[in-house]
Biotite code that builds the C-alpha atoms (Angstrom):
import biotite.structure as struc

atoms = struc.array([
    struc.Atom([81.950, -41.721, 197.879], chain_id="A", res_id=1, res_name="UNK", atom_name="CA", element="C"),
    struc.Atom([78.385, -43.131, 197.874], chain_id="A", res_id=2, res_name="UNK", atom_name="CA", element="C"),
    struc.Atom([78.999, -45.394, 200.952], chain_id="A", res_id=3, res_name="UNK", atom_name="CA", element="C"),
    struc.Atom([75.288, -46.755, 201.736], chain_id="A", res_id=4, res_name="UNK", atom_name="CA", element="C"),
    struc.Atom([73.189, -45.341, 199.176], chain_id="A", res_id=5, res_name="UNK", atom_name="CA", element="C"),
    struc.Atom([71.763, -47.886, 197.352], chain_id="A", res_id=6, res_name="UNK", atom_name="CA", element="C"),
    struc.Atom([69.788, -47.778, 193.755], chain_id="A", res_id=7, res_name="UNK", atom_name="CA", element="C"),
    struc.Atom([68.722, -45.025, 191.838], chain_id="A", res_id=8, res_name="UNK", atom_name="CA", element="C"),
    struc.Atom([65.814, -42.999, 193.436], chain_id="A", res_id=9, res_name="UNK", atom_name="CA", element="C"),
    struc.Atom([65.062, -41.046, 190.311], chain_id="A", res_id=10, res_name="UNK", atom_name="CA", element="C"),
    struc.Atom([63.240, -38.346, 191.678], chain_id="A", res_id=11, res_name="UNK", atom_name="CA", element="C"),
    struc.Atom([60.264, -40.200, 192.772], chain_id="A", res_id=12, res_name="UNK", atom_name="CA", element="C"),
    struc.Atom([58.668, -42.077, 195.988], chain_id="A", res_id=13, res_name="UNK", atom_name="CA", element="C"),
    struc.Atom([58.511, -45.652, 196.132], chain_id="A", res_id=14, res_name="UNK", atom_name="CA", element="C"),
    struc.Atom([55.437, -46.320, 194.040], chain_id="A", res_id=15, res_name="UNK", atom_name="CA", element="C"),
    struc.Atom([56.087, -44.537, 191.369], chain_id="A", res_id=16, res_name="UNK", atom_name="CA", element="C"),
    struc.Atom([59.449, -45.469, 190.548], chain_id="A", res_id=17, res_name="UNK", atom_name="CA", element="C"),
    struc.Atom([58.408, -49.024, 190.362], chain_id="A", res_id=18, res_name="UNK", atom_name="CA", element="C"),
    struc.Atom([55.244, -48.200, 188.526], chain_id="A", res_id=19, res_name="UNK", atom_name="CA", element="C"),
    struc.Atom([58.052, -46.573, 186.233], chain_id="A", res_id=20, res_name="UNK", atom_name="CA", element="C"),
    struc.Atom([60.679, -49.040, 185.813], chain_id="A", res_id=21, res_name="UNK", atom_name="CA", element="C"),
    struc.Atom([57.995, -51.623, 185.325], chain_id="A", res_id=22, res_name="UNK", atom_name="CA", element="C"),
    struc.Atom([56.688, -49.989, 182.013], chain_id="A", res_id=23, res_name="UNK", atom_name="CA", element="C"),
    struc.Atom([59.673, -49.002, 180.930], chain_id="A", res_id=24, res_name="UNK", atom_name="CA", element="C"),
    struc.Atom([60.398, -52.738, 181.397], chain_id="A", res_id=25, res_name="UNK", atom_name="CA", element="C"),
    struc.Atom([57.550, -53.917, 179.644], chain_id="A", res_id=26, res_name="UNK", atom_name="CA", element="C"),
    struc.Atom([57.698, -51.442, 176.623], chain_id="A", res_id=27, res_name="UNK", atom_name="CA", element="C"),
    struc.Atom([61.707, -52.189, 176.039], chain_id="A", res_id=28, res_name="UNK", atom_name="CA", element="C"),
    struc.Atom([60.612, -55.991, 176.061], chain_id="A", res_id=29, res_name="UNK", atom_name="CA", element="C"),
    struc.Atom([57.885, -55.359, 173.283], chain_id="A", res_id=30, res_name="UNK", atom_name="CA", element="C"),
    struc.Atom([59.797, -52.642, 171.057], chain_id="A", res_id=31, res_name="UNK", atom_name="CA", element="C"),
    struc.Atom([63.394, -53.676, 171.728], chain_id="A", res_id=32, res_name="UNK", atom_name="CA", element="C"),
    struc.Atom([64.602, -50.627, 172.100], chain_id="A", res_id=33, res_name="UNK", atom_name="CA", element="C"),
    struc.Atom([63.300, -47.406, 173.710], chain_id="A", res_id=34, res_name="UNK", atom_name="CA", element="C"),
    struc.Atom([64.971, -43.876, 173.633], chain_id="A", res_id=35, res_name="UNK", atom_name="CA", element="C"),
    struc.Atom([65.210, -42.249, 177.847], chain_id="A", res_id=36, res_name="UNK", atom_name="CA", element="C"),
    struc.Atom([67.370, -40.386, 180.072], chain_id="A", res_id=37, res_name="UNK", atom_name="CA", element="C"),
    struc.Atom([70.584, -41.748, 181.325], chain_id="A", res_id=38, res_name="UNK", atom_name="CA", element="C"),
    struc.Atom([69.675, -42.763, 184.805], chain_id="A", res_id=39, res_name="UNK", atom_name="CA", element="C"),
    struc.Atom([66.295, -44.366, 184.240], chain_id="A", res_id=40, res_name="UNK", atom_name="CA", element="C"),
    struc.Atom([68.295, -46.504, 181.620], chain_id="A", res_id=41, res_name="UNK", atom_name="CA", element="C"),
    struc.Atom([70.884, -47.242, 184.337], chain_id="A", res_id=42, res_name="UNK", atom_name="CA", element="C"),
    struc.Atom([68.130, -48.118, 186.814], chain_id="A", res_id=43, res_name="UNK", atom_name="CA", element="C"),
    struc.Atom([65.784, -50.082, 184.329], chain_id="A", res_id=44, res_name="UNK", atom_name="CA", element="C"),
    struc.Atom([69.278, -52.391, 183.214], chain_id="A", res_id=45, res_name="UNK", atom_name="CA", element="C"),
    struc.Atom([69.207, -54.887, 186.085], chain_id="A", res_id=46, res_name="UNK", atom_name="CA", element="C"),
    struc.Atom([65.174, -54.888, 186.023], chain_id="A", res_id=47, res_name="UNK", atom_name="CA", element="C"),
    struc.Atom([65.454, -55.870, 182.065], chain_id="A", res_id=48, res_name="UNK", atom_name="CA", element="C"),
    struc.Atom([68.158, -58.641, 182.664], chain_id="A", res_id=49, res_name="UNK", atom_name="CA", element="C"),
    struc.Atom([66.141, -60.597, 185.867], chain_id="A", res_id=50, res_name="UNK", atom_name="CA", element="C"),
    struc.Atom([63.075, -60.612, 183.319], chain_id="A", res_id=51, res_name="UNK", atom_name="CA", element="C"),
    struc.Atom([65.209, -61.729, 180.538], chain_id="A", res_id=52, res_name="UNK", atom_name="CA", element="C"),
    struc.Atom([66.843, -64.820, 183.080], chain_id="A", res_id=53, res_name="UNK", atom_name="CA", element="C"),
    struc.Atom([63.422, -65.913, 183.696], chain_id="A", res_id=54, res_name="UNK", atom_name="CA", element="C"),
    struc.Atom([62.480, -65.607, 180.026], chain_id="A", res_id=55, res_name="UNK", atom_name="CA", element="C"),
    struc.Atom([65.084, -68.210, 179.304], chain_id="A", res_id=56, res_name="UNK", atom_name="CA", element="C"),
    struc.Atom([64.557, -70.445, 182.268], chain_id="A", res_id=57, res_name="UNK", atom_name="CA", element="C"),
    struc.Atom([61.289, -71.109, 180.915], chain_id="A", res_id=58, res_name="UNK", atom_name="CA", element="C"),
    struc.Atom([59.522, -72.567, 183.187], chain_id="A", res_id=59, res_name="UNK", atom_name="CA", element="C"),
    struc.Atom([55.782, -72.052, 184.677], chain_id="A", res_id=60, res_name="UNK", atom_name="CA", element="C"),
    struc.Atom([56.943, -70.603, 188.053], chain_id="A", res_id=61, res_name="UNK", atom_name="CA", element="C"),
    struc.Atom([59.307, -68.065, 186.226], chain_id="A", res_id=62, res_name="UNK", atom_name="CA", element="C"),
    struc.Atom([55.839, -67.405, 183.837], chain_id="A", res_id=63, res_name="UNK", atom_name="CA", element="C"),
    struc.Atom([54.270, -66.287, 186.972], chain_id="A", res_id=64, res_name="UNK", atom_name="CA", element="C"),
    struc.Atom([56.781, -64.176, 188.303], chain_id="A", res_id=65, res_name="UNK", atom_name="CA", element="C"),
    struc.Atom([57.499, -62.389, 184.917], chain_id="A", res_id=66, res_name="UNK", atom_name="CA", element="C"),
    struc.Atom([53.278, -62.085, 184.690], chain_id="A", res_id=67, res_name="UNK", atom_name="CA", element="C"),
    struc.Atom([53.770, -60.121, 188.126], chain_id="A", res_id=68, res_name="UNK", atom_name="CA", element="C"),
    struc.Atom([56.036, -57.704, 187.196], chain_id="A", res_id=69, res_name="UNK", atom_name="CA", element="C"),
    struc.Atom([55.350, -57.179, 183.451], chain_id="A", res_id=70, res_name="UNK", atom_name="CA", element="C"),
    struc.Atom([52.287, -54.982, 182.479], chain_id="A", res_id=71, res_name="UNK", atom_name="CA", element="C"),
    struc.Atom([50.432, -57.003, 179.747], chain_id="A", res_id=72, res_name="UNK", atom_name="CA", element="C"),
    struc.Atom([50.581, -60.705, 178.568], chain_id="A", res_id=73, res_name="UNK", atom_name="CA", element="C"),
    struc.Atom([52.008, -59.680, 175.130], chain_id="A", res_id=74, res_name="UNK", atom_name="CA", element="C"),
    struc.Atom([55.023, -58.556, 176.648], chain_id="A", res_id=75, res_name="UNK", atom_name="CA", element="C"),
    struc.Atom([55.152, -61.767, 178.980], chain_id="A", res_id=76, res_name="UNK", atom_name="CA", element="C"),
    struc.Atom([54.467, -64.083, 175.709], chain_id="A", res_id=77, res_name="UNK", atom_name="CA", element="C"),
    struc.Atom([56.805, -62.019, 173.622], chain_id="A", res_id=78, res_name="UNK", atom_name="CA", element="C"),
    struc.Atom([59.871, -62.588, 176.208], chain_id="A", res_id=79, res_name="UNK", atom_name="CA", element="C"),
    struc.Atom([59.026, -66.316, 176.579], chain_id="A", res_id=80, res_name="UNK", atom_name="CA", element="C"),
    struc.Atom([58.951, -67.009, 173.129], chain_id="A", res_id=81, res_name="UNK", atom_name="CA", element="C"),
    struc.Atom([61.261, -64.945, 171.447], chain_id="A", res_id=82, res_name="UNK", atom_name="CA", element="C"),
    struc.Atom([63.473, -63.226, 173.533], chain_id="A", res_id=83, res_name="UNK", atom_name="CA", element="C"),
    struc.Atom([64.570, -65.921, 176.458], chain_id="A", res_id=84, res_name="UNK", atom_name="CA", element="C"),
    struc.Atom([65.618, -68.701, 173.247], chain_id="A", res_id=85, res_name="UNK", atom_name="CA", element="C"),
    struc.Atom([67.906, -65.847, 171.605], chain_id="A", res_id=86, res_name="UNK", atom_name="CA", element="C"),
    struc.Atom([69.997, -65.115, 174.395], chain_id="A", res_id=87, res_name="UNK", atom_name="CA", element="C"),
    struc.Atom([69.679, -69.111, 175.801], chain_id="A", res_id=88, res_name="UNK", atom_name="CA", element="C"),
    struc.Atom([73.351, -69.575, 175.968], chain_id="A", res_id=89, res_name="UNK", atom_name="CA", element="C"),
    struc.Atom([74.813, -65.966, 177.182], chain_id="A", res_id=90, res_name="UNK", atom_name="CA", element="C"),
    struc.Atom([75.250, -65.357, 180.577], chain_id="A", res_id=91, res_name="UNK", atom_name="CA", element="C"),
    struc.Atom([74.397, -61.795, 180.802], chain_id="A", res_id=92, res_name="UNK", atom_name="CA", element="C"),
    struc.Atom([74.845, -58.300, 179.085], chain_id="A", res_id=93, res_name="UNK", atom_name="CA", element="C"),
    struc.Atom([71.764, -58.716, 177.354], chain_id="A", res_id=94, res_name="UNK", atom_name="CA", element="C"),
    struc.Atom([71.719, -54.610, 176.756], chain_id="A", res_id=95, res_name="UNK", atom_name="CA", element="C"),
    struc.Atom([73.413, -51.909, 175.367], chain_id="A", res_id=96, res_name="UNK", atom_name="CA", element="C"),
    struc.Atom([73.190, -48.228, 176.670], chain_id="A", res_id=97, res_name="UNK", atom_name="CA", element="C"),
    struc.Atom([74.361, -45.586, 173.666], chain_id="A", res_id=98, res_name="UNK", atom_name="CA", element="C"),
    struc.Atom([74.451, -42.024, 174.769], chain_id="A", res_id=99, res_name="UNK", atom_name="CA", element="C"),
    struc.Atom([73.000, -39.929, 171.863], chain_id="A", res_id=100, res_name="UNK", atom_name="CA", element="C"),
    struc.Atom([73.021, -36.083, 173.360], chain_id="A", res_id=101, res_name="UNK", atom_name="CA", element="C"),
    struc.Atom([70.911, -33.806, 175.785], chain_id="A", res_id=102, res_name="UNK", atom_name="CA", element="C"),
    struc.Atom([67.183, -33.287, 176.312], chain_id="A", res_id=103, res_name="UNK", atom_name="CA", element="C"),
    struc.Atom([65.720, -29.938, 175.071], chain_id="A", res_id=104, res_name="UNK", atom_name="CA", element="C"),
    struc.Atom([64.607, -28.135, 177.956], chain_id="A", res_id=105, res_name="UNK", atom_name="CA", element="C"),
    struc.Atom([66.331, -29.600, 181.213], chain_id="A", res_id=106, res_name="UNK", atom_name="CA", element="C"),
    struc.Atom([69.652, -30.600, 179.462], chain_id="A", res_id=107, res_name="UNK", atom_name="CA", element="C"),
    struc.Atom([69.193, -34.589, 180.567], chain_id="A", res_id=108, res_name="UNK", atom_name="CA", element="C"),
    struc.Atom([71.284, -37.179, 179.082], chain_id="A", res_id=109, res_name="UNK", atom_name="CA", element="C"),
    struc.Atom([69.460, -39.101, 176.684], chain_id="A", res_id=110, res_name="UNK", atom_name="CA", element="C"),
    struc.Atom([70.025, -42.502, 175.947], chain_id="A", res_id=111, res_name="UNK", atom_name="CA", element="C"),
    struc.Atom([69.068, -45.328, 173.877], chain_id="A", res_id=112, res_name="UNK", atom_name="CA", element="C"),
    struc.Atom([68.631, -48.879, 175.528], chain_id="A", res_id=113, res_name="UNK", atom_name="CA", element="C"),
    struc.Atom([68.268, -51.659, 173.392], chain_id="A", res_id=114, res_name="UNK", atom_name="CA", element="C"),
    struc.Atom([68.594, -55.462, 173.192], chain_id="A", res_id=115, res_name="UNK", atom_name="CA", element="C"),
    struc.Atom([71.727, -57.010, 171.649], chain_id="A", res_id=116, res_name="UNK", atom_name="CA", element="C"),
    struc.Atom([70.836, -58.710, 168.394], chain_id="A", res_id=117, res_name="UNK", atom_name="CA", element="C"),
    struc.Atom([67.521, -56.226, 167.586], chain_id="A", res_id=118, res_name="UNK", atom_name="CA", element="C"),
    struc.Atom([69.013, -54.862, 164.657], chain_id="A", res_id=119, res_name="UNK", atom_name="CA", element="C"),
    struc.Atom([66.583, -57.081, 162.277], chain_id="A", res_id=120, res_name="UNK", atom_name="CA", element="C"),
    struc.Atom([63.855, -56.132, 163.819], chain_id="A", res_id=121, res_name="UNK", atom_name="CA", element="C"),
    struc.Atom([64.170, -52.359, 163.668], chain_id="A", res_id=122, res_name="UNK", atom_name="CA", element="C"),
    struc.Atom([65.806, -52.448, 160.586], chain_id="A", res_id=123, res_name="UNK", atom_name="CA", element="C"),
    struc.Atom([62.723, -54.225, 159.181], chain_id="A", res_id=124, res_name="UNK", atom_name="CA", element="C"),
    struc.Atom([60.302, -51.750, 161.386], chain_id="A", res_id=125, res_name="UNK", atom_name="CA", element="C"),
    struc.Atom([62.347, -48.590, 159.513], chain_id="A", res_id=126, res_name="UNK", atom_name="CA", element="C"),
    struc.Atom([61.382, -50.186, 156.132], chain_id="A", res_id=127, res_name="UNK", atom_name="CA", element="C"),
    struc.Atom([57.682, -50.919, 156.905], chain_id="A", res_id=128, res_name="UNK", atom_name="CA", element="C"),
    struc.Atom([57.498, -47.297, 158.348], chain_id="A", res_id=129, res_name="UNK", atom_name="CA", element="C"),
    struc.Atom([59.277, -45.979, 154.936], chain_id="A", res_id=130, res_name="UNK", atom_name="CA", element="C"),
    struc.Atom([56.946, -48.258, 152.843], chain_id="A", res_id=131, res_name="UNK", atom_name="CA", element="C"),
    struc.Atom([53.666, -47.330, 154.526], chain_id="A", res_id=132, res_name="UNK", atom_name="CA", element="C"),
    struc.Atom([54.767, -43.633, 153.817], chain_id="A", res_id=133, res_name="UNK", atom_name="CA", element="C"),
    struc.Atom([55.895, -43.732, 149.998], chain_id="A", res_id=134, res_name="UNK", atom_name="CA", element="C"),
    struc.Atom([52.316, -45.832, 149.880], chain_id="A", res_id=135, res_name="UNK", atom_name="CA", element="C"),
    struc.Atom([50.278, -42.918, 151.572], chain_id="A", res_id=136, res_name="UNK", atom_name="CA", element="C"),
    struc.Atom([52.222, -40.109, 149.943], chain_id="A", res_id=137, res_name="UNK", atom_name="CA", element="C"),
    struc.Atom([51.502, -41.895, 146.522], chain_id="A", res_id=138, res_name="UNK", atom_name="CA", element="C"),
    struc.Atom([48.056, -42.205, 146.918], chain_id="A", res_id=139, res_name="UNK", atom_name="CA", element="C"),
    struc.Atom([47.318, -37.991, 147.696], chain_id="A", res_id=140, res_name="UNK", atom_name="CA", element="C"),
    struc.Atom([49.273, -37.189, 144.774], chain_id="A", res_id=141, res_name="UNK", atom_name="CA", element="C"),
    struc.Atom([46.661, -39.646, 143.220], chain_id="A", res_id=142, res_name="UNK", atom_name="CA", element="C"),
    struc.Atom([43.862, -37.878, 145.057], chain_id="A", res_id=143, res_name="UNK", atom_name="CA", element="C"),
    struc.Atom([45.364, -34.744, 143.916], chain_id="A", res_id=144, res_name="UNK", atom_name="CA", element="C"),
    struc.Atom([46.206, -35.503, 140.030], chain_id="A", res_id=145, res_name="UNK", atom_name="CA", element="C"),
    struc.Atom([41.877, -36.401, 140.149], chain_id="A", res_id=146, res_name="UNK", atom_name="CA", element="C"),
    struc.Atom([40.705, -33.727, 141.540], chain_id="A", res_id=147, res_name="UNK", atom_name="CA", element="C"),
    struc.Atom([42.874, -31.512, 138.335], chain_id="A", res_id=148, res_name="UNK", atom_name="CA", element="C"),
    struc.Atom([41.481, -34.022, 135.984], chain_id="A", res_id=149, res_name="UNK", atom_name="CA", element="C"),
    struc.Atom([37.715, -33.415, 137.086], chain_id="A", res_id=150, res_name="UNK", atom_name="CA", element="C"),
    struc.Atom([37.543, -29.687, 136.531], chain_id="A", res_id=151, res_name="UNK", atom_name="CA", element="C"),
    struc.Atom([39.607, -28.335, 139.080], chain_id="A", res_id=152, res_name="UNK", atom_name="CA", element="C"),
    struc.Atom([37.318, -27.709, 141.450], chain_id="A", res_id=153, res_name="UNK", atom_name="CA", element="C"),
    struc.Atom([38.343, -24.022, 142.856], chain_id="A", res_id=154, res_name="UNK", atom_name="CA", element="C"),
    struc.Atom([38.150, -23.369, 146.281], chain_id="A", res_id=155, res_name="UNK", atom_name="CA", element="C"),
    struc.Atom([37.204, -19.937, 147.602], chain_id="A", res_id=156, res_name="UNK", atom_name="CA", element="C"),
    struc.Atom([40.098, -18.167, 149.166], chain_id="A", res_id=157, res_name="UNK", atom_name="CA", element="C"),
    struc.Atom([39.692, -18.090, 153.392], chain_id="A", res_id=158, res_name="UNK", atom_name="CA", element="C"),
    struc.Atom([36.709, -15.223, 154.112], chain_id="A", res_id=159, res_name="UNK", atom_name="CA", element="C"),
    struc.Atom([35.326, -14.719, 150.678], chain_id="A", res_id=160, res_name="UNK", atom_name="CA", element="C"),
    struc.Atom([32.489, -16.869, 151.635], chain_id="A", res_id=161, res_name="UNK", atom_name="CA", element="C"),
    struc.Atom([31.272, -13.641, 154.899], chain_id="A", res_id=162, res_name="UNK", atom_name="CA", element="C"),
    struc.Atom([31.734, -11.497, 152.355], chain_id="A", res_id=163, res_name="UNK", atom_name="CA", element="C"),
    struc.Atom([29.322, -12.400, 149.689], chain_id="A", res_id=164, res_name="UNK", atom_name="CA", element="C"),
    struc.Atom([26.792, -13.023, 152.466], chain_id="A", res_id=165, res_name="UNK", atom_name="CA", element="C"),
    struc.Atom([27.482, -9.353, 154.044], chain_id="A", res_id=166, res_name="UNK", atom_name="CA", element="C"),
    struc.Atom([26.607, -7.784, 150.338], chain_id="A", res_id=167, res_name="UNK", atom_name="CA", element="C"),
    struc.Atom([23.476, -9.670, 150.549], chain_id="A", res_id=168, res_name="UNK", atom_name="CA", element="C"),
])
């Protein structure tokens, strides 16, 4: 039983479990979805759904506060504008916590934490990603067909270059 033991302590002193929680806050509020252990998902969820509550309250005092805890003004802006309006008339369970396996090394759960309705948005930031590669892998086999066209330029193999200059 875990009579009187109160929040996660994650391995850490004071300072730098808030320091923690608060970017972890911060960068699930900008990317909607961030990929962590178990526990520091568990302890971030009721961090997450205070900022969200004042997101939607919307007001300049709740501004402030959310500018206290939050890390940069993008994130603050971001939650304000987009993020309190979608979830304006739920009343909590603003997250979801998937388990997807064990960290190399140490064996940690891993989770993913994401806000409910962000499916768009990554879906859309998979496609850019896929785009932006298919463009950049098009343009070396450009590069590439060129440099064939314009004599193909040989390159010396590794080391022939020391030892013509050692028969010299």
């Amino acid at each position: 039983m875990r009579h009187k033991v109160a929040g996660w302590k994650l391995g850490r002193n004071t300072a730098h479990r808030r320091s923690l929680l608060r970017n972890l806050v911060t960068s699930l509020i900008l990317e909607e979805r961030l990929e962590t252990t178990l526990p520091k998902a568990k302890a971030m969820r009721p961090q997450v759904e205070k900022m969200i509550t004042l997101g939607k309250r919307g007001t300049l005092v709740a501004r402030r506060q959310a500018l206290a805890y939050l890390m940069t003004n993008e994130a603050v802006t971001k939650l304000f504008d987009t993020i309190g309006p979608r979830f304006g008339d739920r009343q909590g369970g603003y997250l979801r916590i998937v388990r997807t396996g064990f960290q190399k090394g140490d064996g940690a759960d891993k989770a993913f934490i994401e806000l409910l309705g962000s499916e768009k948005l990554i879906d859309e930031k998979r496609q850019k990603r896929a785009e932006a590669r298919s463009k950049r892998a098009e343009e070396a086999k450009k590069a590439m067909e060129e440099a064939e066209a314009q004599g193909g330029v040989e390159h010396p193999a590794p080391g022939a270059e020391g030892e013509d200059k050692s028969k010299e």
